[in-house]
N, CA and C atoms as a LAMMPS dump frame, in Angstrom:
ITEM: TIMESTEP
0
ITEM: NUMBER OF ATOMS
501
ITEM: BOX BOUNDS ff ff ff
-5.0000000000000000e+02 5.0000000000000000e+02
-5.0000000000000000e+02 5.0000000000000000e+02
-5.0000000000000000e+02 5.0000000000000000e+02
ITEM: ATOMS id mol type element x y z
1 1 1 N -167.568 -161.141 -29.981
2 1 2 C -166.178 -161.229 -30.381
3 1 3 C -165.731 -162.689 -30.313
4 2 1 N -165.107 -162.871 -31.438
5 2 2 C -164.257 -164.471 -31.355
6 2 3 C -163.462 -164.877 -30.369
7 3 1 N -163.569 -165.612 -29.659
8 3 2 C -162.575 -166.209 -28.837
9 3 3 C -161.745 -166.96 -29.146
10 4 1 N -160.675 -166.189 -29.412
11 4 2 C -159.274 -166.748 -29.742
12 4 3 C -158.405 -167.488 -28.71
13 5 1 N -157.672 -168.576 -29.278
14 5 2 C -156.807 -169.222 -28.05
15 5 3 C -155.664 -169.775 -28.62
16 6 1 N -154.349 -169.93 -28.253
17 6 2 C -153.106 -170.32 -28.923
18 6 3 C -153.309 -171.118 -29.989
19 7 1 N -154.16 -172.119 -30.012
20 7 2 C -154.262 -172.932 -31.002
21 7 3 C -154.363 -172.548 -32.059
22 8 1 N -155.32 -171.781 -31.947
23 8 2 C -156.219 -170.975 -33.105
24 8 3 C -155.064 -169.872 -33.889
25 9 1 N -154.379 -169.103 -33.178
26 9 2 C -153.677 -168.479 -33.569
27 9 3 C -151.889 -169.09 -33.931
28 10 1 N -151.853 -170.856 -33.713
29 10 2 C -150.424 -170.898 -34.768
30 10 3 C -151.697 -171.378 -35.94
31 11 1 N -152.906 -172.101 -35.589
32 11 2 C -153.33 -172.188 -36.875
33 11 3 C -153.525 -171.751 -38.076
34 12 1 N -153.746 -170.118 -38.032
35 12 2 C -154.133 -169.007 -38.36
36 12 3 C -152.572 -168.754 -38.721
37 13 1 N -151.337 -168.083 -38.35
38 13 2 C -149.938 -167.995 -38.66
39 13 3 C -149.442 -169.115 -39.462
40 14 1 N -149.522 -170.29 -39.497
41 14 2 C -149.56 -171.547 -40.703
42 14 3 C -149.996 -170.898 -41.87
43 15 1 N -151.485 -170.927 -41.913
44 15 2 C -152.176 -170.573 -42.781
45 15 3 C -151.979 -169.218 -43.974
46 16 1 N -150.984 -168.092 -42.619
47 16 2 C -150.726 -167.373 -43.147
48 16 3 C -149.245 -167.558 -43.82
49 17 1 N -148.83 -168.369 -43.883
50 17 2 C -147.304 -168.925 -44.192
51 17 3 C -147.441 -169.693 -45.461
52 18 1 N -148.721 -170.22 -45.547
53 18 2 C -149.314 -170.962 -46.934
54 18 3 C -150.491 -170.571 -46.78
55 19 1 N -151.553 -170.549 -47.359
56 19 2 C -153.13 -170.282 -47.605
57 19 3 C -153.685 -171.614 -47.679
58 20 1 N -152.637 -172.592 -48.917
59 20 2 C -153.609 -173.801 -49.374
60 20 3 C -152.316 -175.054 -48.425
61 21 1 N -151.999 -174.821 -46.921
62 21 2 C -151.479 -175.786 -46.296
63 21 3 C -152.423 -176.388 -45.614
64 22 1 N -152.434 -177.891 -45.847
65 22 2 C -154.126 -179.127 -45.485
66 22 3 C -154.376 -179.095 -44.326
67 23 1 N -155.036 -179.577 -43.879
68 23 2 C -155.372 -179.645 -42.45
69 23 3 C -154.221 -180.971 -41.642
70 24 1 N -154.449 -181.566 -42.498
71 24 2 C -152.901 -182.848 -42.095
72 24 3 C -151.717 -182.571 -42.153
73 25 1 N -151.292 -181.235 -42.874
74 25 2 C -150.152 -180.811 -42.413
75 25 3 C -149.954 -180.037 -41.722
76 26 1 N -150.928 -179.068 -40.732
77 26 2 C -151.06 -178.31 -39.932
78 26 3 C -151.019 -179.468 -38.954
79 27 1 N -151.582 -179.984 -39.186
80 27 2 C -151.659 -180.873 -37.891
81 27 3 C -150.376 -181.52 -37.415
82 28 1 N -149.949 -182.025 -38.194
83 28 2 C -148.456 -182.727 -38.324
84 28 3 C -147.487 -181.377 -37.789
85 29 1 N -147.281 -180.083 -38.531
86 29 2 C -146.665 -179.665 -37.793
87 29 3 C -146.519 -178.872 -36.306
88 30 1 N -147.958 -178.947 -36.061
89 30 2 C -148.413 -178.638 -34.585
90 30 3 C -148.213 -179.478 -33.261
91 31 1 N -148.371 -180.591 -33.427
92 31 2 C -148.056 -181.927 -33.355
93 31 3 C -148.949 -182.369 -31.748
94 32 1 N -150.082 -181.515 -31.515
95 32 2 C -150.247 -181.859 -30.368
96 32 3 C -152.411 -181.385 -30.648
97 33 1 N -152.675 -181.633 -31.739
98 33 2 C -154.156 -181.655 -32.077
99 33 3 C -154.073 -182.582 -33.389
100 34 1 N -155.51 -182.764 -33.723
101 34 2 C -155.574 -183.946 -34.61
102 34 3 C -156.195 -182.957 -35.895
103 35 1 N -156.097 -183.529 -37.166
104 35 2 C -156.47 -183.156 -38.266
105 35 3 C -157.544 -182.874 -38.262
106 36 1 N -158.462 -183.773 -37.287
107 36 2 C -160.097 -183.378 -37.883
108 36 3 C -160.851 -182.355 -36.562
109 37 1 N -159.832 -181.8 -35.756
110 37 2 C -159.579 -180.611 -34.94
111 37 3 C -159.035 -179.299 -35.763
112 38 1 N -158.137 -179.628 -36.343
113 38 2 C -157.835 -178.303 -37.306
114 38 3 C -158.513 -177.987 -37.706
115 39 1 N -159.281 -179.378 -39.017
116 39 2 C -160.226 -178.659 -39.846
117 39 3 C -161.618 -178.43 -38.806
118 40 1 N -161.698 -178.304 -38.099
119 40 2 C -163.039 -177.967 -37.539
120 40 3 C -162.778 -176.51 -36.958
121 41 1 N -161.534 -176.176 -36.559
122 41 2 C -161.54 -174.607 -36.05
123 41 3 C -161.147 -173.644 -37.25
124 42 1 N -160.316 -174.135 -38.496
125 42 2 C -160.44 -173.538 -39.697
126 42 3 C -161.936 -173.173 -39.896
127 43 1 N -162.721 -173.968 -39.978
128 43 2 C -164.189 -173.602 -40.914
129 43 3 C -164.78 -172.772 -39.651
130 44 1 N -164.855 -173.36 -38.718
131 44 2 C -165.772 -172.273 -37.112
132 44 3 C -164.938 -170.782 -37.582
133 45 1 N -163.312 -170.733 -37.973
134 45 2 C -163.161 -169.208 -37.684
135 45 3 C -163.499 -168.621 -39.082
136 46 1 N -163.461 -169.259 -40.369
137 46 2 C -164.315 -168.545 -41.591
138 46 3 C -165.519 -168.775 -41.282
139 47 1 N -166.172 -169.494 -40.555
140 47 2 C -168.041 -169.021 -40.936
141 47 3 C -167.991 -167.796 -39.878
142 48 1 N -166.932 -167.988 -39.393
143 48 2 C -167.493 -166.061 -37.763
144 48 3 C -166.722 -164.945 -38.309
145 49 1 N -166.049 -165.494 -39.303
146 49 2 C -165.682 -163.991 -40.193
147 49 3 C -164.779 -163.769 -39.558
148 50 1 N -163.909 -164.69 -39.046
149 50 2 C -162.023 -164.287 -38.283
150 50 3 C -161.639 -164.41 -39.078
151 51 1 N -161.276 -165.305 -40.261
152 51 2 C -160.353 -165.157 -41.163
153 51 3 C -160.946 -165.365 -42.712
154 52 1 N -160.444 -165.318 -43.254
155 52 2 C -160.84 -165.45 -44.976
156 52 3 C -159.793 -166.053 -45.82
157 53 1 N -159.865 -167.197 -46.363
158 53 2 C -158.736 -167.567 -47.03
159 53 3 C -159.15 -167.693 -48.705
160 54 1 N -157.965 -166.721 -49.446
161 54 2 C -158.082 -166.462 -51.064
162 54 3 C -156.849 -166.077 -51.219
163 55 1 N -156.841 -166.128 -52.728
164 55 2 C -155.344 -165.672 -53.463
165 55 3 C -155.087 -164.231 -53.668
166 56 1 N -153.904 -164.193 -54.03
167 56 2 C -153.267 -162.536 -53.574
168 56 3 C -152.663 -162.366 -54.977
169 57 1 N -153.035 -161.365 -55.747
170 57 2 C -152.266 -161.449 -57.018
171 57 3 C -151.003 -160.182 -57.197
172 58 1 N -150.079 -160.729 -57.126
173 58 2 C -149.22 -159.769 -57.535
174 58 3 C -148.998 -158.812 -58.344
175 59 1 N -149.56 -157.439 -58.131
176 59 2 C -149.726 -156.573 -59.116
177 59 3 C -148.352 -156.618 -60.203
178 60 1 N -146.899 -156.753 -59.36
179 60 2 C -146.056 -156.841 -60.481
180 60 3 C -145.765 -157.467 -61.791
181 61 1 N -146.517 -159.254 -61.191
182 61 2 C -146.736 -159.678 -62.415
183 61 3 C -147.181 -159.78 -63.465
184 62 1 N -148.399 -159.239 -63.476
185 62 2 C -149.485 -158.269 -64.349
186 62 3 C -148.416 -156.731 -64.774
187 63 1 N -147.475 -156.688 -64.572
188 63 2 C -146.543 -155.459 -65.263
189 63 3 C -147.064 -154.074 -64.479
190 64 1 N -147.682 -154.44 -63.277
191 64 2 C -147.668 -153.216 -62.745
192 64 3 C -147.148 -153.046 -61.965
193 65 1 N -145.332 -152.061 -61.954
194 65 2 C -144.843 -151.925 -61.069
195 65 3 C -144.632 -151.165 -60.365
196 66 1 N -145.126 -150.024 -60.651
197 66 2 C -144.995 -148.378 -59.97
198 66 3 C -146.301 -149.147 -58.812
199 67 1 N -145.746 -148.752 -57.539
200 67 2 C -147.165 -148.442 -56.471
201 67 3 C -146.778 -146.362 -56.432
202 68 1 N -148.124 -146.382 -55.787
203 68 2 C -147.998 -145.033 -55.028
204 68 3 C -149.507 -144.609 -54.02
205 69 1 N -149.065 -144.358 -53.161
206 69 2 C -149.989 -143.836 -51.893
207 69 3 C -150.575 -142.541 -52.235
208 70 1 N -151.785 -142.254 -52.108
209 70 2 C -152.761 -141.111 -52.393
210 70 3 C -153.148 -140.746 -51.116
211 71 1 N -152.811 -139.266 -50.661
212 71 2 C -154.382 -138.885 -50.033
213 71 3 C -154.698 -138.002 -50.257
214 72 1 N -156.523 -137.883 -50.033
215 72 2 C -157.455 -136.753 -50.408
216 72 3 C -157.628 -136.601 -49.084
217 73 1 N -157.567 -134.795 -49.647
218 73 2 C -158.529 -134.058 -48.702
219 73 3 C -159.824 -133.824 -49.32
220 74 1 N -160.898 -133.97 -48.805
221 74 2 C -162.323 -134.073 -49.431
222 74 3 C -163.349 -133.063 -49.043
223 75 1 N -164.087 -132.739 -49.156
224 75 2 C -164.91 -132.143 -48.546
225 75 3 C -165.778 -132.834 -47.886
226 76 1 N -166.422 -132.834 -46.583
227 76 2 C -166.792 -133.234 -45.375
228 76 3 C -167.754 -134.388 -45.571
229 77 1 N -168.787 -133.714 -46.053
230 77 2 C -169.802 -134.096 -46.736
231 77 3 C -170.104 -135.104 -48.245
232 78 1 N -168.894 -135.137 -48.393
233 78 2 C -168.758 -136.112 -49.899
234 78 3 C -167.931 -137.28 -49.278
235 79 1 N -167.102 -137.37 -48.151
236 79 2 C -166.095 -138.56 -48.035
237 79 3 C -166.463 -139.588 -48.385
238 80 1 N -167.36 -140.473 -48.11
239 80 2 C -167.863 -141.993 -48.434
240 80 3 C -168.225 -141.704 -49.881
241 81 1 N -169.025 -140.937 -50.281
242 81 2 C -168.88 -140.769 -51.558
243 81 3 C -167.728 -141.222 -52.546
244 82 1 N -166.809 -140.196 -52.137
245 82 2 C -165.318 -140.217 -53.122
246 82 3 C -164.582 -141.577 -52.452
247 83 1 N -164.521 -141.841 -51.51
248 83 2 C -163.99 -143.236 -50.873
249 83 3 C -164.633 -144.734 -51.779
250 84 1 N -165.814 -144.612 -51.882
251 84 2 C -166.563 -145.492 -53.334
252 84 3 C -165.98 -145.429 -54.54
253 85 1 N -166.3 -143.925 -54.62
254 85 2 C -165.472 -143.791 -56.299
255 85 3 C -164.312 -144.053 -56.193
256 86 1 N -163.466 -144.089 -55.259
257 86 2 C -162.162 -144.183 -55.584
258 86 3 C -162.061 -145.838 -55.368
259 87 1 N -162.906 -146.704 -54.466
260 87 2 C -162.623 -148.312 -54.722
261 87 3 C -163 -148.751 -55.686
262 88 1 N -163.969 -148.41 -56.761
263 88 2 C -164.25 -148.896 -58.003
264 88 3 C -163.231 -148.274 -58.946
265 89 1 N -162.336 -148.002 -59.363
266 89 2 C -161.104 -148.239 -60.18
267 89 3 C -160.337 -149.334 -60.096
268 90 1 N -160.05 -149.743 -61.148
269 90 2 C -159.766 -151.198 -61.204
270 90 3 C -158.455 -150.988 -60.504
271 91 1 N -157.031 -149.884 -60.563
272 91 2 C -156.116 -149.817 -60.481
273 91 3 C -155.622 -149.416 -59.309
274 92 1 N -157.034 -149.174 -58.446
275 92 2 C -156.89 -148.992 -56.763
276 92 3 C -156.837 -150.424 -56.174
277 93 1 N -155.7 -150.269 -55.545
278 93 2 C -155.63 -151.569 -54.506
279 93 3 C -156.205 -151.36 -52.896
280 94 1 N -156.298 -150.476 -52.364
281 94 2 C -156.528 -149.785 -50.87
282 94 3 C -157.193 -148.654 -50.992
283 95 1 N -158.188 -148.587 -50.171
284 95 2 C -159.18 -147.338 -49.788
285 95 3 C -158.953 -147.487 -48.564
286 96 1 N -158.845 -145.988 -47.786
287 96 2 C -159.473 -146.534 -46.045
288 96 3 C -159.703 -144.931 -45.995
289 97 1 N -160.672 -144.747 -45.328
290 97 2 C -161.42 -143.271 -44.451
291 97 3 C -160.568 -142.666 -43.11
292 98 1 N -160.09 -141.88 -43.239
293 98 2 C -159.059 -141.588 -41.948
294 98 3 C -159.82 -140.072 -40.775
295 99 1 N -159.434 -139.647 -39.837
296 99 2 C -159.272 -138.537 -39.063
297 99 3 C -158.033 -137.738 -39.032
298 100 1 N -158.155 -136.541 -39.448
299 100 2 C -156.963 -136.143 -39.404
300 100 3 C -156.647 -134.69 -40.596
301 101 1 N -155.719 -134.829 -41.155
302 101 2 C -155.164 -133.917 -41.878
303 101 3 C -155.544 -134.373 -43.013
304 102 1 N -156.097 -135.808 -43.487
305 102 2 C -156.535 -136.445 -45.009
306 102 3 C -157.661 -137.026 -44.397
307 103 1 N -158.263 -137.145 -45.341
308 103 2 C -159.714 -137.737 -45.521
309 103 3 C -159.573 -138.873 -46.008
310 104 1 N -159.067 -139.372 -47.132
311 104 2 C -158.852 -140.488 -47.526
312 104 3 C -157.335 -141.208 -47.711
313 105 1 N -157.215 -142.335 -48.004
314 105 2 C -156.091 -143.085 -48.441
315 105 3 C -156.299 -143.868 -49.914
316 106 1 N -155.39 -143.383 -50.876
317 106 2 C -155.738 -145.046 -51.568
318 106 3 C -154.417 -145.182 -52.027
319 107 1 N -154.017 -146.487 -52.214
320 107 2 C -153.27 -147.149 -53.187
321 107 3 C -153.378 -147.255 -54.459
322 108 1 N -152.465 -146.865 -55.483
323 108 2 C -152.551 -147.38 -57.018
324 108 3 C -151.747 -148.155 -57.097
325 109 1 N -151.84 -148.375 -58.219
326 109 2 C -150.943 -149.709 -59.342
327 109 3 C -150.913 -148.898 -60.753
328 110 1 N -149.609 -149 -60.98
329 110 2 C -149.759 -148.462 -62.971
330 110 3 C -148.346 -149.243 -62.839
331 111 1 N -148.4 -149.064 -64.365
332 111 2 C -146.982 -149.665 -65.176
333 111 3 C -145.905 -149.041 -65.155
334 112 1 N -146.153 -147.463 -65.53
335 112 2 C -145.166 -146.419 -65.088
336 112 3 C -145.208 -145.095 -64.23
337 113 1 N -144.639 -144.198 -63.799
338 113 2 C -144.904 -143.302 -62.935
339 113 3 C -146.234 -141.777 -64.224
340 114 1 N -146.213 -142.097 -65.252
341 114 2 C -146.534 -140.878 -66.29
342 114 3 C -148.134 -141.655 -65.98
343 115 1 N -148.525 -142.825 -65.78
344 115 2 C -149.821 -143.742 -65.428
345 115 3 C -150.584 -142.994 -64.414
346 116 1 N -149.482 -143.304 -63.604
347 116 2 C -150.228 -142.499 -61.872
348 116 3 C -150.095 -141.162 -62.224
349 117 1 N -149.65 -140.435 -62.532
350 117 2 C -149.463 -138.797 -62.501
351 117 3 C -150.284 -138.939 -63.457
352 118 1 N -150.863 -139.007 -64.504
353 118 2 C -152.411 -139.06 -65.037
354 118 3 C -153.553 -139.424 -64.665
355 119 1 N -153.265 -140.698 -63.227
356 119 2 C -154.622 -141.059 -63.299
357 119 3 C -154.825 -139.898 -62.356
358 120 1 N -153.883 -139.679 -61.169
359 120 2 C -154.17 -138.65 -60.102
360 120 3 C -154.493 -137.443 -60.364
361 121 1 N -153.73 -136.612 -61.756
362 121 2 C -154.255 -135.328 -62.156
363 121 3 C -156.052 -135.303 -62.746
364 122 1 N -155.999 -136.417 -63.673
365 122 2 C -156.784 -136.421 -64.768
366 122 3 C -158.309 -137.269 -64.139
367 123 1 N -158.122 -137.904 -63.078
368 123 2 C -159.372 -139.314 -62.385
369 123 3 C -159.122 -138.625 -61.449
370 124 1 N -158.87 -138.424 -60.546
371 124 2 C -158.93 -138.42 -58.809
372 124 3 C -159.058 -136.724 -58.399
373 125 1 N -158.114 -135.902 -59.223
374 125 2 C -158.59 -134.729 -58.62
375 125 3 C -159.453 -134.46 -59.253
376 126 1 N -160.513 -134.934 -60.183
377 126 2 C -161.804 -134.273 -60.79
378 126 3 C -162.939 -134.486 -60.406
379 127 1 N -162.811 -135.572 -59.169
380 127 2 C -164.385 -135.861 -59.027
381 127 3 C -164.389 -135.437 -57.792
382 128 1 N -165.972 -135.359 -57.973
383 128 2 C -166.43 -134.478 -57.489
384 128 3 C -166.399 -134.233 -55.51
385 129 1 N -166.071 -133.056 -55.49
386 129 2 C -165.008 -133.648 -53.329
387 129 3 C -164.254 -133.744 -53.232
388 130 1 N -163.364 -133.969 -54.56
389 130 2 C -161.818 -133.628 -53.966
390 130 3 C -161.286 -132.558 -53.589
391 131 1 N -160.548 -131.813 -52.784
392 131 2 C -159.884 -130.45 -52.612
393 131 3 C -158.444 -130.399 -53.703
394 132 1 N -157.953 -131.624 -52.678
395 132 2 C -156.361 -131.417 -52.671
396 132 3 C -156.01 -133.115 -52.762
397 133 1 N -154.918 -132.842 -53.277
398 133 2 C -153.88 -134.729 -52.929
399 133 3 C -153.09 -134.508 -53.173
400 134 1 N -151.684 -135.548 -52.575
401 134 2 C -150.617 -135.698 -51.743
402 134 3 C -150.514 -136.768 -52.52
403 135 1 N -149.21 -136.949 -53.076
404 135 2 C -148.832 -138.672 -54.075
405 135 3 C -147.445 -138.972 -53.549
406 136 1 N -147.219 -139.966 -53.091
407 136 2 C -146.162 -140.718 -52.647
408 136 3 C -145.606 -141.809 -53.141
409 137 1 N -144.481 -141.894 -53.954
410 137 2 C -144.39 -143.052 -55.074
411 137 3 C -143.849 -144.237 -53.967
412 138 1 N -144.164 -145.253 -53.868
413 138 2 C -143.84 -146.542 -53.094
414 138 3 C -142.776 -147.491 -53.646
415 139 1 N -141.555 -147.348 -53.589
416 139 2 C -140.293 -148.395 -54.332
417 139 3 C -140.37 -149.327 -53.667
418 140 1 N -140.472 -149.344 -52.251
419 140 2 C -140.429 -150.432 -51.353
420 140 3 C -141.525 -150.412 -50.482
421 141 1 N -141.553 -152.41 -50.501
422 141 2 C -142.769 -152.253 -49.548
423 141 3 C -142.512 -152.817 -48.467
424 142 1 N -142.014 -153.17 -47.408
425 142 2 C -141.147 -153.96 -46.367
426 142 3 C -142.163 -155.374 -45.691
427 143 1 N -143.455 -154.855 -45.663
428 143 2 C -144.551 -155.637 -44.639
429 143 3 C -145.734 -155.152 -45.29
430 144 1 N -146.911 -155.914 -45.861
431 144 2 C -147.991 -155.719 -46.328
432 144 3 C -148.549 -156.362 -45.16
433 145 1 N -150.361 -156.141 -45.584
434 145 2 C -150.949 -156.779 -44.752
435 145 3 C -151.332 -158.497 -44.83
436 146 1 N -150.225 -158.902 -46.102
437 146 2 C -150.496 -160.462 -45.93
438 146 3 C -149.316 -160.975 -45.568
439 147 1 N -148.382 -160.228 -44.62
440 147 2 C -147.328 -160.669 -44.367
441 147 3 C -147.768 -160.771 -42.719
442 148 1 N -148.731 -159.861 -41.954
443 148 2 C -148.865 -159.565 -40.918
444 148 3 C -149.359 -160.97 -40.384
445 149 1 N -148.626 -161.306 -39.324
446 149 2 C -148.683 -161.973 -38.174
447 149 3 C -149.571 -162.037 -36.709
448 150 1 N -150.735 -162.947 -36.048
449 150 2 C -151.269 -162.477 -34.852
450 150 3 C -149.695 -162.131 -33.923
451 151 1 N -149.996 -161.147 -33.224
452 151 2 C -148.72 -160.97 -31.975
453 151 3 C -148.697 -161.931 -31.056
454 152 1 N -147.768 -163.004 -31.081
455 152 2 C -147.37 -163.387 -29.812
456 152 3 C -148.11 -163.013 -28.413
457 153 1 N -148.18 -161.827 -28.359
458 153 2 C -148.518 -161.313 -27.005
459 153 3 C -149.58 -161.505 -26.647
460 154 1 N -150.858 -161.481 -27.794
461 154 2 C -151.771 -162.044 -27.9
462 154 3 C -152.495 -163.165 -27.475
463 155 1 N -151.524 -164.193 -28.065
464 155 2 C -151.597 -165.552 -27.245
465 155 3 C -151.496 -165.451 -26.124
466 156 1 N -150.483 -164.968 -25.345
467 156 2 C -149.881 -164.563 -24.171
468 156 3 C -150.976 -164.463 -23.469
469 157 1 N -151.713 -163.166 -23.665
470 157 2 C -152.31 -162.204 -22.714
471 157 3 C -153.711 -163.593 -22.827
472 158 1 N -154.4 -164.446 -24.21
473 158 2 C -155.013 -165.111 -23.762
474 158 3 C -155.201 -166.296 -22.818
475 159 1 N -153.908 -166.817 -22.728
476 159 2 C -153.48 -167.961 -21.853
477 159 3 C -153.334 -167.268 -20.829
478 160 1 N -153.664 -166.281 -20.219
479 160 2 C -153.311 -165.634 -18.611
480 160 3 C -154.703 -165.108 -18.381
481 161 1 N -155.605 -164.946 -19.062
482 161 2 C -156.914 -164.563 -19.077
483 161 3 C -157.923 -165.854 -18.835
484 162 1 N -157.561 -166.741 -19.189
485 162 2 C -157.927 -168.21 -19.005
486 162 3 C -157.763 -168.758 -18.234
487 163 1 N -156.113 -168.468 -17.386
488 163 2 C -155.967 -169.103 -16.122
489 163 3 C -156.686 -168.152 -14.94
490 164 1 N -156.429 -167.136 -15.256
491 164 2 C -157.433 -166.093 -14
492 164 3 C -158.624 -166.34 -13.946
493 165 1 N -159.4 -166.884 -15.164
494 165 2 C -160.631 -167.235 -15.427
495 165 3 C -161.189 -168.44 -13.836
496 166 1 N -159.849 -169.441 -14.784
497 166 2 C -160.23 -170.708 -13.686
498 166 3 C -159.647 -170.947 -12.581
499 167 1 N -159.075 -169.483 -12.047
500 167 2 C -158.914 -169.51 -10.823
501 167 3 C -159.406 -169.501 -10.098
């Protein structure tokens, strides 16, 4: 596991505030590490696979503005199956495998609501493992996951783990 430490994590919250903010302006606004310190814990936390930095395309601007939340109930034995088929559609944004009352999750994208109520009748309940699905049209989205923030507390709990360390 990565060992995270305050630094790392306003670095990482910057980053997430801009994607393409330099290492000299992280630095500048941190104001207490040097540029060629930033860029050295930027690249250490993408080569260990902590973070990943790329562009985010706005499905709206591409004219797709209807979202809506899917879940399948699947049959037991097909889940990863239909969880595949359902990430190779171009118009799925989210897959995830759950426990519970659904088997799967996905996200769409269409232009209008008659889009999704076709692709879901006509693509999703036909292949093969699906039982049942549940469609939830999405108007609002409040917090995605590129809005999400490390917690504070985080830092917290590492700077107290560090001092107990070198106690």
């Amino acid at each position: 596991m990565y060992e995270f430490d305050r630094t790392d994590i306003r670095i990482v919250n910057l980053l997430l505030e801009d994607g393409r903010m330099s290492a000299s302006e992280i630095s500048r606004r941190m104001l207490d590490i040097s540029e060629r310190a930033v860029r050295y814990r930027i690249d250490r936390m993408i080569d260990e696979g902590v973070i990943q930095i790329s562009a985010v395309v706005s499905p709206e601007a591409l004219g797709f503005t209807i979202k809506a939340d899917v879940w399948l109930e699947v049959e037991s034995n097909l889940i990863l199956d239909v969880a595949k088929k359902m990430a190779a559609f171009e118009n799925v944004t989210y897959v995830a495998c759950g426990i519970g009352q659904n088997d799967i999750s996905i996200q769409i994208v269409a232009k209008d609501t008659s889009e999704i109520y076709h692709f879901v009748t006509e693509v999703v309940r036909k292949v093969k493992g699906v039982r049942k699905t549940t469609t939830s049209i999405v108007p609002i989205i409040l917090k995605d996951v590129y809005q999400w923030r490390v917690p504070e507390r985080i830092a917290k709990e590492i700077s107290e783990r560090k001092v107990a360390v070198s106690d």
